[in-house]
Structures are given as structure tokens and as C-alpha cells.
N, C-alpha and C positions, 0 to 999 in steps of 0.2 A: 396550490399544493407545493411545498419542501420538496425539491427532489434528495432521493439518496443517490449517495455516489459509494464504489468502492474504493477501499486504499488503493493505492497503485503498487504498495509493494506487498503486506501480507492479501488482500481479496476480499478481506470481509466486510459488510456495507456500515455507509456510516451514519448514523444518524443525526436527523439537521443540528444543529447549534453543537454541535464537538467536532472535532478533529480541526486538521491544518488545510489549507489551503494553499499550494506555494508556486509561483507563476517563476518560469524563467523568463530570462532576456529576450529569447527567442518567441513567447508567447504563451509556449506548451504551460497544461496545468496538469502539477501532481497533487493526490486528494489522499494525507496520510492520516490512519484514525488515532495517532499519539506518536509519545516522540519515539517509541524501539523504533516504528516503521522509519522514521522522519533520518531517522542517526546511521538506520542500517541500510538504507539509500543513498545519504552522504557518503558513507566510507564506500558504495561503488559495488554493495555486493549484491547476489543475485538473486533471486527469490527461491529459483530452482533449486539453488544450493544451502535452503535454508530450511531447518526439518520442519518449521511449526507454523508456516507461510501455505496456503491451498496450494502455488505452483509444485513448491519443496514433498507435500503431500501426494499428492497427484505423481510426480516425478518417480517418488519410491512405490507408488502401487497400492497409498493404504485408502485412497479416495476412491 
């Protein structure tokens, strides 16, 4: 069996054969389901502070 994984930045799970898979130097793996999550990672922002992200959801009270 395919495991799912969620993104690492917006939360929602991904299903097998889509999304990104991106291993640092260090080892760590981030599992992003397209590129908004992949780009708004890169530029270093936070999930909390993003409205349409589970964390960013949850943060405001509407989860």
C-alpha cells in the first residue's frame, strides 16, 4: 500500500503519484502537494500566517 503524506506547508494529504518530494542537504524531507505550497516555502513564510493553509485556519479560530 501507497502511503499518504501531508504537505508540510498548507496540511492537506497528498495523494500517491502527485505532489513534490524535496530532501535537504541535511536529510530532512518536505512533502509539498503543488508548487503555491513548494514557492511559499521557499520564500520562508509561515503557514500560521497564511489564511488558506489548516495551520493559518486553525490560528484564526475558523477550524
Amino acid at each position: 500500500m501507497v502511503e499518504k503524506h501531508p504537505c508540510n506547508f498548507c496540511g492537506t494529504m497528498i495523494e500517491p503519484g502527485t505532489g513534490k518530494m524535496f530532501v535537504k542537504k541535511d536529510g530532512s524531507i518536505f512533502y509539498f502537494c503543488g508548487t503555491k505550497c513548494e514557492n511559499n516555502h521557499k520564500l520562508g513564510r509561515v503557514p500560521r500566517r497564511v489564511a488558506w493553509t489548516s495551520a493559518g485556519r486553525k490560528a484564526r479560530g475558523k477550524e
